[in-house]
C-alpha atoms as one frame of an Amber mdcrd trajectory, in Angstrom:
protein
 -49.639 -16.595   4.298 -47.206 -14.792   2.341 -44.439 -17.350   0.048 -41.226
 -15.735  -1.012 -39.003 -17.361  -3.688 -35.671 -15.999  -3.975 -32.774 -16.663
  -7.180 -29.941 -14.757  -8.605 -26.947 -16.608  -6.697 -23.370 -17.864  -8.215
 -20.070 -17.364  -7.787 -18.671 -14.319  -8.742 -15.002 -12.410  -8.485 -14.380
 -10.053  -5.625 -15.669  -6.274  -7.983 -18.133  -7.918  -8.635 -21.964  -7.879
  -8.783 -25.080 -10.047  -9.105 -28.443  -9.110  -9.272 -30.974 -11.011  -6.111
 -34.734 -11.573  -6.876 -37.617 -12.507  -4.208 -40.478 -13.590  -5.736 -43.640
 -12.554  -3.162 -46.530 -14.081  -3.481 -50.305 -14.763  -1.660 -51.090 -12.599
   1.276 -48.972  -9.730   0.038 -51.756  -6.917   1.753 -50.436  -8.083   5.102
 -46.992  -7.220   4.625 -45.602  -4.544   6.699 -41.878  -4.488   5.329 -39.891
  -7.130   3.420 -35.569  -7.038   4.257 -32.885  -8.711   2.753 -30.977 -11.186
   5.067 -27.645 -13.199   5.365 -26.003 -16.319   6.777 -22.475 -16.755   5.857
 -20.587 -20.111   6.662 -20.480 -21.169  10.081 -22.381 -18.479  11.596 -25.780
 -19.473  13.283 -27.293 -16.223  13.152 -28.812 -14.427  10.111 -27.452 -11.039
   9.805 -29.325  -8.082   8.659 -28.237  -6.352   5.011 -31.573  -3.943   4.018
 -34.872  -3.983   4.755 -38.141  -1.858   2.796 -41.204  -0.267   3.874 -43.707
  -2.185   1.853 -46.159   0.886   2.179 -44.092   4.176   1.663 -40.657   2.625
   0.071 -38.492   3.321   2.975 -35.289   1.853   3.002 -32.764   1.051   6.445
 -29.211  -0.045   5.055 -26.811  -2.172   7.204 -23.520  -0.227   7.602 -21.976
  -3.125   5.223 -24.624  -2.758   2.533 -24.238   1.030   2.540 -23.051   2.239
  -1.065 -22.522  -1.279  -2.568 -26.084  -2.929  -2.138 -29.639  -1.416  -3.190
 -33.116  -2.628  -3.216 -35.804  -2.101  -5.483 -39.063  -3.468  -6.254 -41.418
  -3.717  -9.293 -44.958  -3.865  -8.330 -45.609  -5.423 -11.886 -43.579  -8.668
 -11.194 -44.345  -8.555  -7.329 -40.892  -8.927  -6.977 -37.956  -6.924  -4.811
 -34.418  -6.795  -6.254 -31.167  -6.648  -4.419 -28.575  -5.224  -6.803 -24.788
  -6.271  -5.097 -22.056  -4.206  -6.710 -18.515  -4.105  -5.755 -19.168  -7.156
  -4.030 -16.264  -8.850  -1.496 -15.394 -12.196  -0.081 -16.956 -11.243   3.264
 -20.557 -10.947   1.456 -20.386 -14.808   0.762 -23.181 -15.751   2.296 -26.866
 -17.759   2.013 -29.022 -14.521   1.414 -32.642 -14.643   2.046 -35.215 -12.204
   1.613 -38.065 -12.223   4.659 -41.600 -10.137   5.407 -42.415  -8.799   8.595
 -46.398  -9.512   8.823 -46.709  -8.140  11.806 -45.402  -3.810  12.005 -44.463
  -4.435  15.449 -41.815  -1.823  14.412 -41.129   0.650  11.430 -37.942  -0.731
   9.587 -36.868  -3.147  11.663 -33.770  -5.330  11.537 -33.963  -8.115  13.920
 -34.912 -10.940  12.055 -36.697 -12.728  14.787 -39.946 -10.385  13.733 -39.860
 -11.528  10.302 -42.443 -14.552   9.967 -42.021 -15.542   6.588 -38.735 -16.565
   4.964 -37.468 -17.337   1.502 -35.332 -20.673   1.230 -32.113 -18.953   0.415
 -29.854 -18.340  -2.773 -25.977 -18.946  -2.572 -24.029 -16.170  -2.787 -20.304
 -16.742  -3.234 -17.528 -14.380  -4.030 -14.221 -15.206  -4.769 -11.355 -13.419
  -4.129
């Protein structure tokens, strides 16, 4: 079973940027990918931001995320980063980060194949 832990929410003015963490932790080996998610208020469905190739370091970008948004990892801390510049009302939004156990396919952002799920950090910009 892999655990994910995420932190690094707040409020913050429209320009600008926070930094996301997600802890991983236990079965890290089976992890195929791990992707950045988001629920903003009201909406029922979590919508896709970035997503990694645990093995090669591949990246997919949601058109949104594109230019403002980058992930990273440090192997050290077992931890992925998602660094949010230029952020803008529109990102407020629960982000969580999740792992796709399963490689059922490369990069994927459909969060329905991701079986393990952080419990969310509050992201809130104002404008």
């Amino acid at each position: 079973q892999v655990r994910l832990v995420e932190s690094g929410g707040g409020l913050v003015q429209s320009g600008g940027s926070l930094r996301l963490s997600c802890v991983v932790s236990g079965r890290r080996r089976s992890i195929y990918a791990l992707g950045w998610f988001r629920q903003a208020p009201g909406r029922q469905e979590r919508e896709f931001v970035v997503v990694m190739s645990w093995g090669d370091g591949d990246t997919l970008y949601a058109d949104s995320a594109k230019g403002r948004f980058t992930i990273s990892r440090d192997n050290a801390k077992n931890t992925v980063y998602l660094q949010m510049d230029s952020l803008k009302p529109e990102d407020t939004a629960v982000y969580y980060c999740a792992a796709d156990t399963t490689g059922s396919y490369y990069l994927d952002s459909s969060a329905r194949l991701y079986g393990s799920w952080g419990q969310g950090t509050q992201v809130t910009v104002s404008s």
